[in-house]
N, CA, C and O atoms as a DFTB+ gen file, in Angstrom:
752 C
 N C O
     1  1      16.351       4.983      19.230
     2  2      16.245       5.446      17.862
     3  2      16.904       4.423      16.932
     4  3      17.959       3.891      17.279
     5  1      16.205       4.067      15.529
     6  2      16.929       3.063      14.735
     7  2      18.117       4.112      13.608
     8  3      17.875       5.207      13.100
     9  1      18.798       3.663      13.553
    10  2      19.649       3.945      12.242
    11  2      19.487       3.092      11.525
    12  3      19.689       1.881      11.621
    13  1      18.806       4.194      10.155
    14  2      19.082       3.717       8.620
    15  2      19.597       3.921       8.142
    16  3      19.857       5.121       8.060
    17  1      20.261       3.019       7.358
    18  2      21.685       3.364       6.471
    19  2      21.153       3.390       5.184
    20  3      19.949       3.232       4.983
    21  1      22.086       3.606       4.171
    22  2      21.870       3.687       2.539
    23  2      21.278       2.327       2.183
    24  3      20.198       2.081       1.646
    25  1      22.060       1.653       2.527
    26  2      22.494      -0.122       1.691
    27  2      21.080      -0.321       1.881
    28  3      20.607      -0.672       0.800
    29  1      20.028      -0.240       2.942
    30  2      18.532      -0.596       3.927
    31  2      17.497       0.082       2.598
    32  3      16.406      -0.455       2.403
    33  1      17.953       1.340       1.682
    34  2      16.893       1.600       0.995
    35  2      16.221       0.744      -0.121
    36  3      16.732       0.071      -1.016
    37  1      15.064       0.949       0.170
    38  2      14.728      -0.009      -1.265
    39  2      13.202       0.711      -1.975
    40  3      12.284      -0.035      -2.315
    41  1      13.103       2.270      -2.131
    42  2      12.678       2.949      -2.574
    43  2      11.830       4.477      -2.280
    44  3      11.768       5.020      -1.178
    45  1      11.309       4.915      -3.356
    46  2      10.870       6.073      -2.402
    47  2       9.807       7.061      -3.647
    48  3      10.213       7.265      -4.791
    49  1       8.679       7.484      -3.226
    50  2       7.746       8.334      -3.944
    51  2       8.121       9.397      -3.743
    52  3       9.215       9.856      -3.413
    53  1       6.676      10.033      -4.059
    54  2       6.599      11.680      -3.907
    55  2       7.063      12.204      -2.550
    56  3       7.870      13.126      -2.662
    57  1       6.818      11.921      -1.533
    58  2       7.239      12.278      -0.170
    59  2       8.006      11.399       0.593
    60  3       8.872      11.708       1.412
    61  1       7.579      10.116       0.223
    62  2       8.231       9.159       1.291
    63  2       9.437       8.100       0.671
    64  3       9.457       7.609      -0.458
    65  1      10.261       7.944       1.587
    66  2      11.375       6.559       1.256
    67  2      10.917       5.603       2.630
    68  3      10.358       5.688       3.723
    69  1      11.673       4.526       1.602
    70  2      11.334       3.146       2.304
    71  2      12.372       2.297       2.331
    72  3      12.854       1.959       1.250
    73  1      12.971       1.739       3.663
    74  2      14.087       1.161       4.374
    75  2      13.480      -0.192       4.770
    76  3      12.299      -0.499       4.935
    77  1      14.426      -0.802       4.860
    78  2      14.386      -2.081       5.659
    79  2      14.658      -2.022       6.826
    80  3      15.544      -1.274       7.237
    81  1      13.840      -2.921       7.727
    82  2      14.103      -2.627       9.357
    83  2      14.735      -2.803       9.504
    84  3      15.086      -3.901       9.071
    85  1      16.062      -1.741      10.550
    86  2      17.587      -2.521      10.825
    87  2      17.395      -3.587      11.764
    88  3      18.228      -4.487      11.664
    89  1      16.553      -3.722      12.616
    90  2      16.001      -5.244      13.424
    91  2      15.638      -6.260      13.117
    92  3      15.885      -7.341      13.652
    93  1      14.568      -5.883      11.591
    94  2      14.290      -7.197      11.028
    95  2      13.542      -7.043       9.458
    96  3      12.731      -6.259       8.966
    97  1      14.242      -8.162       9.014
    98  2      14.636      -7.551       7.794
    99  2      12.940      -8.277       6.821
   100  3      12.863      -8.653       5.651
   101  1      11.851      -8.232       7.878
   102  2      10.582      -8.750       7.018
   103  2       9.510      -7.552       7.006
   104  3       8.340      -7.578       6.626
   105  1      10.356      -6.367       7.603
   106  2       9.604      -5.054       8.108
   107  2      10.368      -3.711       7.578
   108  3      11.568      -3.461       7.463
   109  1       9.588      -3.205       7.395
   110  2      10.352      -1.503       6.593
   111  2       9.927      -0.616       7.018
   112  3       8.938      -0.927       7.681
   113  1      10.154       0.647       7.030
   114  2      10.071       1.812       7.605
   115  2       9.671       2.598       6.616
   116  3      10.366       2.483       5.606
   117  1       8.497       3.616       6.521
   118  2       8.710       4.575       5.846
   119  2       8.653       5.729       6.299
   120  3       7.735       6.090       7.036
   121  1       9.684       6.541       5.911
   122  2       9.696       8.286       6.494
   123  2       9.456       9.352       5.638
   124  3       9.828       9.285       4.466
   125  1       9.056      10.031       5.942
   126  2       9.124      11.392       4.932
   127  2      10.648      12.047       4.889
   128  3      11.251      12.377       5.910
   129  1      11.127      12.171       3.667
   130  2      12.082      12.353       3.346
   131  2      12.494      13.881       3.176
   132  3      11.627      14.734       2.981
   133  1      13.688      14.162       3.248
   134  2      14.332      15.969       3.264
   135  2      14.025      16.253       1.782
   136  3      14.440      15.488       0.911
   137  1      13.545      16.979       1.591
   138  2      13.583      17.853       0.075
   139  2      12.424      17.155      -0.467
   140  3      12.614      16.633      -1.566
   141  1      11.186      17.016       0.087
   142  2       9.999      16.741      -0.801
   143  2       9.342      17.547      -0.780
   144  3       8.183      17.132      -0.800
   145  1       9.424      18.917      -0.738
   146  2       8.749      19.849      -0.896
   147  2       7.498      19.703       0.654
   148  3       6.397      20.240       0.537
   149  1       7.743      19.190       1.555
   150  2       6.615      19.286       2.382
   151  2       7.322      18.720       3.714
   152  3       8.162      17.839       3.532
   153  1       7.019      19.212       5.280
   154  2       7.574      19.317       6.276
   155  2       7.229      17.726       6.357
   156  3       7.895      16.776       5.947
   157  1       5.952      17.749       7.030
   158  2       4.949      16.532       7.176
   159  2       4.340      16.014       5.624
   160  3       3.911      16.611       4.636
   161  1       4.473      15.117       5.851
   162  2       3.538      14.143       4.708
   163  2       2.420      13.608       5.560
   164  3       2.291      12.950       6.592
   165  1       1.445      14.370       4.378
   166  2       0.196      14.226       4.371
   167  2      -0.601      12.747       4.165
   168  3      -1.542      12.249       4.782
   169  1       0.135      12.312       3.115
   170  2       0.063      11.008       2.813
   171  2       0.565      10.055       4.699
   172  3       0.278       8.947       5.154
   173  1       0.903      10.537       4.924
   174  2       1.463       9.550       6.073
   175  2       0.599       9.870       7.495
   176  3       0.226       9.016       8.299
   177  1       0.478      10.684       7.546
   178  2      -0.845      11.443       8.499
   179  2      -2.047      10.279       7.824
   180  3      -2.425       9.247       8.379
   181  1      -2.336      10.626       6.938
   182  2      -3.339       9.910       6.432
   183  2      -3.729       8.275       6.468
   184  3      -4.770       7.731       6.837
   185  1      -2.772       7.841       6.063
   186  2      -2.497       6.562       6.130
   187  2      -2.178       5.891       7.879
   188  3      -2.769       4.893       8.292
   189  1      -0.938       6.832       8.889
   190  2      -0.875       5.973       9.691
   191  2      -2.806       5.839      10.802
   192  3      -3.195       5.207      11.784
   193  1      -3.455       6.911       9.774
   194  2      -4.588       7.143      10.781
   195  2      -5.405       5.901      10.455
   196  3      -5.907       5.230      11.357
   197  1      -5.535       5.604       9.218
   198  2      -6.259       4.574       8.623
   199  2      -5.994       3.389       9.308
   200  3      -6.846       2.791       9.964
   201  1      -5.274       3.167       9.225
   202  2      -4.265       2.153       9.386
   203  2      -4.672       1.762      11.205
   204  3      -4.886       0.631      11.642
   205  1      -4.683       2.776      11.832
   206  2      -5.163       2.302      13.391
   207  2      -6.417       1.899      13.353
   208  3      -6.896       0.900      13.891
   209  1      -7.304       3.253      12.255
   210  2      -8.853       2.585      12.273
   211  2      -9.049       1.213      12.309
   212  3      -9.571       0.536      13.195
   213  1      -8.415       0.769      10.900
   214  2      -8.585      -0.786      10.653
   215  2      -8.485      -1.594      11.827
   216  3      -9.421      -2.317      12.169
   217  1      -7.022      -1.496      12.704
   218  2      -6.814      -2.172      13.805
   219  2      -8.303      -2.592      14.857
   220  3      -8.739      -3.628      15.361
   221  1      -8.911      -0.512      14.804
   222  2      -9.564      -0.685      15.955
   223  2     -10.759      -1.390      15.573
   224  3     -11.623      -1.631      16.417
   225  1     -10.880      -1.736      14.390
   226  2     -12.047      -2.745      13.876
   227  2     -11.629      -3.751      13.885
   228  3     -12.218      -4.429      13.044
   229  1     -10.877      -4.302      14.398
   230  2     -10.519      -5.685      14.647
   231  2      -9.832      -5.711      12.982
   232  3      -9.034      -4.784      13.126
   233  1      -9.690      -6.050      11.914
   234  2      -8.949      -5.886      11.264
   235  2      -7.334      -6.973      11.627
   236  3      -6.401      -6.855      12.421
   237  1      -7.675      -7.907      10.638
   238  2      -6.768      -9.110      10.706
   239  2      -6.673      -9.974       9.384
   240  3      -6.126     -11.065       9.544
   241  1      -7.058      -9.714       8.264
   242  2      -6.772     -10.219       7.096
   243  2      -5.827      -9.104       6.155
   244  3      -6.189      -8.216       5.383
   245  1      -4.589      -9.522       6.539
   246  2      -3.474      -8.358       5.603
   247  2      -2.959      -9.073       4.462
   248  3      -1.815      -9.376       4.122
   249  1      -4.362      -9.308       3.844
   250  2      -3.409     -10.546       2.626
   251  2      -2.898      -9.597       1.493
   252  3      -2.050      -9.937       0.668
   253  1      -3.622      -8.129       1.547
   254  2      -3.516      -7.180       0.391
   255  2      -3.169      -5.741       0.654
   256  3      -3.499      -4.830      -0.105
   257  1      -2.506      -5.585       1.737
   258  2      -1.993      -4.630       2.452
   259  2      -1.594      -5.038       3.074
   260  3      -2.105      -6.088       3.462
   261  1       0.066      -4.410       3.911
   262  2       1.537      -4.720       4.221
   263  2       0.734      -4.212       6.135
   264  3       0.194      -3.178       6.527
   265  1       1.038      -5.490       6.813
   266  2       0.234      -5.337       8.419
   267  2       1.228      -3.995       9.001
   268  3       2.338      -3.631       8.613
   269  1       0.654      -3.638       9.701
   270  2       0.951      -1.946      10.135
   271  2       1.365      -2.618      11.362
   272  3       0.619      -3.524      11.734
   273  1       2.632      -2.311      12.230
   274  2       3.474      -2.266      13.147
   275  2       3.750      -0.774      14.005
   276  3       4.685      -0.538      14.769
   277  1       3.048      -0.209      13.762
   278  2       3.433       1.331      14.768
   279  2       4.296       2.468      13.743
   280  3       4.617       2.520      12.556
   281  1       4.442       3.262      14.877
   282  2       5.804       4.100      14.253
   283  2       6.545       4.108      15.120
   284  3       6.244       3.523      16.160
   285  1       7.642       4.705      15.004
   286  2       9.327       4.885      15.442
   287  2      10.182       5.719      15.003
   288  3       9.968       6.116      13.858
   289  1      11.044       6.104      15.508
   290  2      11.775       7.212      15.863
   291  2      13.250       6.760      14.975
   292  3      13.813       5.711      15.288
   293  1      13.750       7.545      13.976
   294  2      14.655       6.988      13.303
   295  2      15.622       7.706      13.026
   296  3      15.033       8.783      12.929
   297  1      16.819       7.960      12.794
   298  2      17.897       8.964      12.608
   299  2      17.539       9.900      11.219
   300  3      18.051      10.999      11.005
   301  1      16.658       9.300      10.422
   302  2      16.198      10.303       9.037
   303  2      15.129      10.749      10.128
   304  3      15.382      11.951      10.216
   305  1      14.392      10.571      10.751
   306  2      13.156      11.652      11.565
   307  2      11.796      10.348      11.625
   308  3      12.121       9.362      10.964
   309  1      11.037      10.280      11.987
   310  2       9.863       9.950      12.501
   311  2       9.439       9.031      11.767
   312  3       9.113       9.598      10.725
   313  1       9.160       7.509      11.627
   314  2       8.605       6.834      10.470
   315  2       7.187       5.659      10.937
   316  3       6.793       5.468      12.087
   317  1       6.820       5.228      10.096
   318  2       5.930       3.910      10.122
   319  2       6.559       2.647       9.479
   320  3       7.174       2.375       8.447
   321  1       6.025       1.885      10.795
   322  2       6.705       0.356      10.356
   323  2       5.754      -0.538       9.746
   324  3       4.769      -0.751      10.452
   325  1       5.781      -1.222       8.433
   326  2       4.690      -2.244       7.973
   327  2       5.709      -3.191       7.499
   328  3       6.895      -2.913       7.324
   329  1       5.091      -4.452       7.284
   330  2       5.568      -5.501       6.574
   331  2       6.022      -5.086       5.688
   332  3       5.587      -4.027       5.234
   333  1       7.295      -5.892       4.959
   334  2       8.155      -5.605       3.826
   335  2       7.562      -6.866       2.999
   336  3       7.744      -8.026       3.369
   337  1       6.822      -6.505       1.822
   338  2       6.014      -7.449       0.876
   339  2       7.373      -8.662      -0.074
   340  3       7.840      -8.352      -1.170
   341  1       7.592      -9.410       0.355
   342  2       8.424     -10.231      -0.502
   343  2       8.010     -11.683      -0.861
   344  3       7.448     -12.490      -0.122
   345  1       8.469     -11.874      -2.357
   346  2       8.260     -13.278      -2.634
   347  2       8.607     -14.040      -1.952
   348  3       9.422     -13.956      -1.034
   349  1       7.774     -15.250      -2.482
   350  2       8.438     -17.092      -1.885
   351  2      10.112     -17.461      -1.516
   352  3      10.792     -18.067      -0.688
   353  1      10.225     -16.679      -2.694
   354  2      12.006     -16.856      -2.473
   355  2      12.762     -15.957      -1.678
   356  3      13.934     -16.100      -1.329
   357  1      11.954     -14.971      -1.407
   358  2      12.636     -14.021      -0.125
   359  2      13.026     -12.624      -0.842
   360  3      13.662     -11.726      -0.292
   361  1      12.636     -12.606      -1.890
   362  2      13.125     -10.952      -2.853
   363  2      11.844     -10.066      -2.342
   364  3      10.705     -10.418      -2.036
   365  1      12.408      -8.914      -2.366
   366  2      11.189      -7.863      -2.246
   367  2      10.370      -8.147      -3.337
   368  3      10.951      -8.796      -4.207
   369  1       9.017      -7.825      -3.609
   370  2       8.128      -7.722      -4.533
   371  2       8.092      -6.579      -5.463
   372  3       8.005      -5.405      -5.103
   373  1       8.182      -7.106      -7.010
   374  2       8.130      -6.276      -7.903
   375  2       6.740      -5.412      -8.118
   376  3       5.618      -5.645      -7.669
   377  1       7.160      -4.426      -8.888
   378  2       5.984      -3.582      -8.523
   379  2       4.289      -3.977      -9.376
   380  3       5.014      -4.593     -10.157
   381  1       3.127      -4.146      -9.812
   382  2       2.287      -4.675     -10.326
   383  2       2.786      -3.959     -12.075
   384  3       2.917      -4.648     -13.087
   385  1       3.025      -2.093     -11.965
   386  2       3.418      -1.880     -13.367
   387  2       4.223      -2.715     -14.158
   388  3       4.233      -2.770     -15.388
   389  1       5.008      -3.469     -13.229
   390  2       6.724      -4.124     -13.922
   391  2       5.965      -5.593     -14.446
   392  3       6.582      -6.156     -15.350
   393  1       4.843      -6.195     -14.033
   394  2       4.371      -7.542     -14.536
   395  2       3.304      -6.957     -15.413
   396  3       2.898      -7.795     -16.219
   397  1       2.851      -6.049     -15.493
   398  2       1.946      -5.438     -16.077
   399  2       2.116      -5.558     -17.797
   400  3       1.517      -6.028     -18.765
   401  1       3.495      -4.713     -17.431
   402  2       4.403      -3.780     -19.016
   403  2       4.843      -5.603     -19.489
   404  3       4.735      -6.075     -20.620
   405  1       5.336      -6.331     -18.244
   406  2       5.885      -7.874     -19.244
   407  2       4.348      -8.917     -19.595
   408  3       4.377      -9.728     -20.521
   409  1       3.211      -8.756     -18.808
   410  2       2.250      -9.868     -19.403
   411  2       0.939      -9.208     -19.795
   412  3       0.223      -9.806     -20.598
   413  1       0.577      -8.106     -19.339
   414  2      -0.417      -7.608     -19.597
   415  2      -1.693      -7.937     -18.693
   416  3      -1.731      -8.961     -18.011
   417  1      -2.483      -7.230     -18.719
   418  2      -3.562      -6.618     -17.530
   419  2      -4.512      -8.076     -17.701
   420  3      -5.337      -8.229     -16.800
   421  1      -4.460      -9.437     -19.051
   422  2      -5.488      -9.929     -18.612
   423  2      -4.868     -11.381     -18.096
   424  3      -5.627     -12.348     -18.158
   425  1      -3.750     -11.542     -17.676
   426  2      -2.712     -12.495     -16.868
   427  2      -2.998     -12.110     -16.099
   428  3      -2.359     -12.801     -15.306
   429  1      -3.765     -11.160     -15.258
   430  2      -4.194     -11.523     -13.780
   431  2      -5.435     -10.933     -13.551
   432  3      -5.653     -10.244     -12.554
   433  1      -6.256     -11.162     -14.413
   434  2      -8.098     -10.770     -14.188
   435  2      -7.871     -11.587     -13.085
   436  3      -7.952     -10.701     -12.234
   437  1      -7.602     -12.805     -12.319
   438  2      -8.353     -13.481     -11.498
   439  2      -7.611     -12.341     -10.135
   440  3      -8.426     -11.552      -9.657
   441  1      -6.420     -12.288      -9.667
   442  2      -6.118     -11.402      -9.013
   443  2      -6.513      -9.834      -8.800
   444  3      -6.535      -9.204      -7.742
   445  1      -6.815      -9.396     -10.111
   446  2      -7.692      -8.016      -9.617
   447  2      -8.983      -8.374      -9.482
   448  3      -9.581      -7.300      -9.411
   449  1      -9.965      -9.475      -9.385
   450  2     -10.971      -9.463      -9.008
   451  2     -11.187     -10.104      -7.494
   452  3     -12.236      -9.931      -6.874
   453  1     -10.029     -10.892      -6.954
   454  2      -9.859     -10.621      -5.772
   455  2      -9.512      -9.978      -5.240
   456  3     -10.070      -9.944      -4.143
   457  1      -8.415      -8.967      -5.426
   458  2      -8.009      -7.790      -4.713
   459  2      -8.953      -6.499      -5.007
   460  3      -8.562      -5.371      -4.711
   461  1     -10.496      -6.782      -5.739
   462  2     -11.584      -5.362      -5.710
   463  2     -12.242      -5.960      -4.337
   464  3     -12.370      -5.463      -3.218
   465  1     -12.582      -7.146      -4.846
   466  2     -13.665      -8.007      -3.589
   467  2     -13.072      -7.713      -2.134
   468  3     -13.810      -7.452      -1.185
   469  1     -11.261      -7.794      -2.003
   470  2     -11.212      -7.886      -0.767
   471  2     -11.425      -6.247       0.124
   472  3     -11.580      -6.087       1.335
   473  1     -11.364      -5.195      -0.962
   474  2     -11.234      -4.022      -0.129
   475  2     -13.591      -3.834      -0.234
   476  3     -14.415      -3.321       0.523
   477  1     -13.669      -4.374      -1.209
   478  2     -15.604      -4.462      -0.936
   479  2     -15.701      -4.633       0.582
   480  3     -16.072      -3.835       1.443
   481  1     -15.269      -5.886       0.670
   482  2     -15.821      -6.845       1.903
   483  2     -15.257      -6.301       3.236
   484  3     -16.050      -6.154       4.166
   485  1     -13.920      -5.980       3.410
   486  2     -13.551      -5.428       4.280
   487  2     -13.721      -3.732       4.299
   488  3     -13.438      -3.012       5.256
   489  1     -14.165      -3.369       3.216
   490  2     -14.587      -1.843       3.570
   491  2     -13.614      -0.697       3.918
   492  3     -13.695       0.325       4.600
   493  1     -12.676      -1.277       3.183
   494  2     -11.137      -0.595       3.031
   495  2     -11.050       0.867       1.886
   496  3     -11.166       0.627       0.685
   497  1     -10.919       1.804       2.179
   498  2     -11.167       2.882       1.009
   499  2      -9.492       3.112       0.620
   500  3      -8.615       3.058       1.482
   501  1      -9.285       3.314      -0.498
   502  2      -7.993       3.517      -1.147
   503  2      -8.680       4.907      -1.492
   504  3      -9.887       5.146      -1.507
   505  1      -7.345       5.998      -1.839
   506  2      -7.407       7.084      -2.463
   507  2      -6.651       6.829      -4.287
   508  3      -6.328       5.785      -4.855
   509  1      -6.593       8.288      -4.760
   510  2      -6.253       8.239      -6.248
   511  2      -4.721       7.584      -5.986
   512  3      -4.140       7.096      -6.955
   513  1      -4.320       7.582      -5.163
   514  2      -2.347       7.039      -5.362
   515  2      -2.782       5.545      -5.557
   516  3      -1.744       4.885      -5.610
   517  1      -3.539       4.984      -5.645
   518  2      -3.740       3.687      -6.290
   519  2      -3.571       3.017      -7.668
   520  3      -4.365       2.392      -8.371
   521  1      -2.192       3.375      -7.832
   522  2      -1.879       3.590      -9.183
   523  2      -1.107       1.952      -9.247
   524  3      -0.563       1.522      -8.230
   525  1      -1.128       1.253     -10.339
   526  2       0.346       0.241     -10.702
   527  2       1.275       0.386      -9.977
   528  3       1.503      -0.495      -9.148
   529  1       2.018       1.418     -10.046
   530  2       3.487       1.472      -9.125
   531  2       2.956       1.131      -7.647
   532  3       3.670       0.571      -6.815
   533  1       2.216       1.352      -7.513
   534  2       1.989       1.816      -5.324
   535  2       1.411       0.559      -5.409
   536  3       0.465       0.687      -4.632
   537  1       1.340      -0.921      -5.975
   538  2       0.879      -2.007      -5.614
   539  2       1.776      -3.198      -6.358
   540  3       1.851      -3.624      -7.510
   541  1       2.334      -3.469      -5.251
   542  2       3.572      -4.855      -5.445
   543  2       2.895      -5.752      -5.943
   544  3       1.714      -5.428      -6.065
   545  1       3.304      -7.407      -6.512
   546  2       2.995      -8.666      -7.078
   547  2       3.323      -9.172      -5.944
   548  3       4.101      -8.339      -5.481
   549  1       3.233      -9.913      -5.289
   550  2       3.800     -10.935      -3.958
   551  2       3.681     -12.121      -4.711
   552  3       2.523     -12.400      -5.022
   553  1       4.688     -13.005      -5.143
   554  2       4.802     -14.358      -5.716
   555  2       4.749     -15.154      -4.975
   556  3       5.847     -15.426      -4.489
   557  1       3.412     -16.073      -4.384
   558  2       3.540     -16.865      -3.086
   559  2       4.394     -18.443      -3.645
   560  3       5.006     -19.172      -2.864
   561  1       4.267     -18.667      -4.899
   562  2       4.616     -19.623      -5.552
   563  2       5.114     -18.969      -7.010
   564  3       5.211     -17.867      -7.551
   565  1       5.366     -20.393      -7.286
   566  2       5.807     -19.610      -9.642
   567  2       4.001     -19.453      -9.723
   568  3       3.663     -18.333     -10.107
   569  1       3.136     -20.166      -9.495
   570  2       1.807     -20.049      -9.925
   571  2       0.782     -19.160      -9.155
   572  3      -0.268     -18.920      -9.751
   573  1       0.979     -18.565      -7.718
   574  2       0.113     -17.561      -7.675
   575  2       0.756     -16.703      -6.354
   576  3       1.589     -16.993      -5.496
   577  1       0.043     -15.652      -6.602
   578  2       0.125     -14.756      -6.691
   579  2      -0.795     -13.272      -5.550
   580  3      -2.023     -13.202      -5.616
   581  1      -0.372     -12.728      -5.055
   582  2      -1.561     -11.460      -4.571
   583  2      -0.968     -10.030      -4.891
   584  3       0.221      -9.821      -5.133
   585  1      -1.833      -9.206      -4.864
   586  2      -1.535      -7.723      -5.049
   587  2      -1.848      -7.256      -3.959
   588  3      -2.907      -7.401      -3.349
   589  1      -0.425      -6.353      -3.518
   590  2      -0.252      -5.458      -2.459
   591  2      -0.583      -4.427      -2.338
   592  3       0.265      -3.828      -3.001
   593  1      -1.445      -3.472      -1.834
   594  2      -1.424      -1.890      -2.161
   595  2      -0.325      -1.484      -0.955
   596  3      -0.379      -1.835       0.224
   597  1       0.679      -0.647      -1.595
   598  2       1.921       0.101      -0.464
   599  2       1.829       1.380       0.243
   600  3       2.304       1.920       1.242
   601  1       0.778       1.703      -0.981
   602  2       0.417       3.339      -0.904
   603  2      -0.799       3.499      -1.199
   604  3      -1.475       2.578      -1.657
   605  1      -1.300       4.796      -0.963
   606  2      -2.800       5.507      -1.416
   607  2      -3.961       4.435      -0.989
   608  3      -4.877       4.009      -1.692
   609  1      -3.506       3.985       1.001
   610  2      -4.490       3.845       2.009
   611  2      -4.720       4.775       2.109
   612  3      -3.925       5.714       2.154
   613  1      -6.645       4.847       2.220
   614  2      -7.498       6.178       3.231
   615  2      -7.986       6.753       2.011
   616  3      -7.826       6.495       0.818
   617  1      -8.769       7.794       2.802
   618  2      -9.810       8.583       1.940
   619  2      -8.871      10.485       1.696
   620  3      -8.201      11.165       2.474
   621  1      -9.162      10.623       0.752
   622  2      -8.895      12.158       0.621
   623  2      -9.919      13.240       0.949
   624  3      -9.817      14.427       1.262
   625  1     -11.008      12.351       0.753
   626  2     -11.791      13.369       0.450
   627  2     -12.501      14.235       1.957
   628  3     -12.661      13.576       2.985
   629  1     -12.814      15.490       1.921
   630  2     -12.737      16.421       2.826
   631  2     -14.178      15.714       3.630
   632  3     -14.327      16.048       4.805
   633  1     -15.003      14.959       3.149
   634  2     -16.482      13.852       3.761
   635  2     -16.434      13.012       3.795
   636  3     -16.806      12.293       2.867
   637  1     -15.858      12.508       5.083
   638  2     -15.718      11.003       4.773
   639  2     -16.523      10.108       5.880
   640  3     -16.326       8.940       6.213
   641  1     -17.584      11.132       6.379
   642  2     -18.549      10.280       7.408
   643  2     -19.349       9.644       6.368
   644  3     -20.457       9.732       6.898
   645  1     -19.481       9.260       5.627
   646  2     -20.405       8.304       4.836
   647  2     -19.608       6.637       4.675
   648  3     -20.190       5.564       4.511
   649  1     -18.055       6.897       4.793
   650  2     -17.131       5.529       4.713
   651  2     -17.395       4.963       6.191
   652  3     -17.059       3.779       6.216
   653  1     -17.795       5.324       7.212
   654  2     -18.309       4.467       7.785
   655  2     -19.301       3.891       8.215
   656  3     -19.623       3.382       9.289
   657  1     -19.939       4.091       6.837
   658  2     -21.562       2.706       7.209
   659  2     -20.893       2.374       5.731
   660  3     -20.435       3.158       4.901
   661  1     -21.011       0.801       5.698
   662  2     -20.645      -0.234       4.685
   663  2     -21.166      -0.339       3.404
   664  3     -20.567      -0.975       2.537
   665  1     -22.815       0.534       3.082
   666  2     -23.164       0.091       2.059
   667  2     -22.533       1.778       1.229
   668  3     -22.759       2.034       0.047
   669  1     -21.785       2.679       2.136
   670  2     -21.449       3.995       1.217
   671  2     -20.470       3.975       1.296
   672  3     -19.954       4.966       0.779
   673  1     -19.372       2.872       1.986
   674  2     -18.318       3.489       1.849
   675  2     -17.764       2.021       0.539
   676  3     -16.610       1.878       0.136
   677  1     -18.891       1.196       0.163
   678  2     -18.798      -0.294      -0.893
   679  2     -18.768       0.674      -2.432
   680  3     -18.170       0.569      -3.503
   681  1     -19.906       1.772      -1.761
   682  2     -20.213       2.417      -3.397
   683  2     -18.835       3.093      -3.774
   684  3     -18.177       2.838      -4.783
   685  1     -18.480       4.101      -2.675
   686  2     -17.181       4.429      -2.985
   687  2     -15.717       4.206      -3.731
   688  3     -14.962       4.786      -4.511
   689  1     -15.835       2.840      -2.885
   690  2     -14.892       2.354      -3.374
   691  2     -14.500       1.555      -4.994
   692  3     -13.476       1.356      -5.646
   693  1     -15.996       1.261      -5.148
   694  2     -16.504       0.515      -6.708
   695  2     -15.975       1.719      -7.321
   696  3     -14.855       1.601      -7.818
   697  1     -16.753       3.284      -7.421
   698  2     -16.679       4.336      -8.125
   699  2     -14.863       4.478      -8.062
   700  3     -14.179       4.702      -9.062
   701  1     -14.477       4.347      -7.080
   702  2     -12.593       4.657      -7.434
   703  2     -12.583       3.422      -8.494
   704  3     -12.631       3.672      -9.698
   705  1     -12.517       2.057      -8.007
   706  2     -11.899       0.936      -8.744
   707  2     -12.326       1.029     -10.135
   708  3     -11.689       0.328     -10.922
   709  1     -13.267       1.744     -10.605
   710  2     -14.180       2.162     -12.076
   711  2     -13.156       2.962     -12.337
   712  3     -12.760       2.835     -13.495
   713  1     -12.501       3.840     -11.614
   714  2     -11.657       5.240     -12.170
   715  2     -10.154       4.558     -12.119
   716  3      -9.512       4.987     -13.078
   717  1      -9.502       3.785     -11.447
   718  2      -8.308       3.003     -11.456
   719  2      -8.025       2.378     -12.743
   720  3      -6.984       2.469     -13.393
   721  1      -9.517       1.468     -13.139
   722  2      -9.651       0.574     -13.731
   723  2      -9.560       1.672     -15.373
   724  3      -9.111       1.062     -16.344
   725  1      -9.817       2.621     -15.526
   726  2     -10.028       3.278     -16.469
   727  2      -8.763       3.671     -16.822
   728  3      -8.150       3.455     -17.867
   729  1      -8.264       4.601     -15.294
   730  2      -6.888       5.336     -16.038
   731  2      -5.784       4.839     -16.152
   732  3      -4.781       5.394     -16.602
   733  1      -5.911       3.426     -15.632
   734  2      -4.772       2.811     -15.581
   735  2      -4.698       1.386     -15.793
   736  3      -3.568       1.049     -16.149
   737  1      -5.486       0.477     -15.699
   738  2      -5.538      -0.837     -16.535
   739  2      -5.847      -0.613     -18.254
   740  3      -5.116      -1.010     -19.161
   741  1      -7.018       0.064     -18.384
   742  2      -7.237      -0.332     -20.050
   743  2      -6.239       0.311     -20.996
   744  3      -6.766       0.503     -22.092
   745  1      -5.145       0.654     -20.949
   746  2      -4.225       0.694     -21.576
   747  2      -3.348      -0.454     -21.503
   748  3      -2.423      -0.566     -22.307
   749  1      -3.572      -1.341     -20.578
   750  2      -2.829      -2.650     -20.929
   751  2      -3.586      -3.337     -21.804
   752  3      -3.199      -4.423     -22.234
């Protein structure tokens, strides 16, 4: 079992917090946390399921999602291990809202049009938690740049045998990035 300590946190949503691996510090843990109103997180059911799918599709380009490492057994209770998203210089990655609110949504048209293309092509479905906050900046340099999604992998929706043939689960995903793009970029 790992022990997480306080000092290891480095944030936490609606259900889940997120630690740094006490083994290694390029990997984090996330658990569902005491007092979120919910035993199990749903979100995490959800996600660690996705998350194998991808694997079992061979699935090997994690340039825009944090590579999935298993789960493990932790003194807060049961978690998932993924890459810990950090800049060039070794800092965790700020969140996309925080570069957002300082440069505005059209300082990185070229980055959100690679990060729509890459979940097209790979056939990756995000749900509504695809918000600003749930997607880090990764500073590979001062000059560029990728967007992380941390959160709101997988589908919600109660039909989701159509996400696996490619040309319904492409439409899908356009129709979210249309609704992302609405409720939450054009106000920048």
């Amino acid at each position: 079992m790992l022990i997480l300590k306080d000092e290891d946190f480095v944030g936490k949503g609606n259900e889940r917090a997120c630690y740094v691996h006490p083994e290694d510090r390029n990997k984090a843990i996330k658990i569902t946390y005491e007092g979120n109103n919910r035993k199990i997180s749903k979100q995490t059911q959800l996600e660690t399921k996705y998350y194998q799918e991808l694997i079992k599709r061979g699935m090997n380009d994690w340039k825009h999602l944090p590579e999935y490492f298993g789960e493990v057994e932790t003194n807060k209770g049961k978690g998932f291990v993924v890459e810990l998203v950090r800049d060039y210089d070794g800092e965790v990655s700020k969140t996309f809202a925080y570069y957002l609110e300082k440069d505005g949504v059209k300082a990185y048209q070229k980055e959100l049009e690679e990060y729509r293309e890459y979940f097209v092509k790979n056939s990756i479905i995000f749900n509504y938690g695809m918000m600003p906050k749930n997607i880090l900046l990764r500073k590979n340099s001062e000059s560029d740049c990728d967007l992380v999604l941390i959160d709101g992998l997988g589908d919600v929706s109660h039909f989701t045998l159509p996400n696996k043939i490619p040309y319904f689960a492409r439409r899908r995903i356009n129709r979210r990035w249309m609704k992302f793009v609405r409720k939450y970029l054009l106000k920048y």
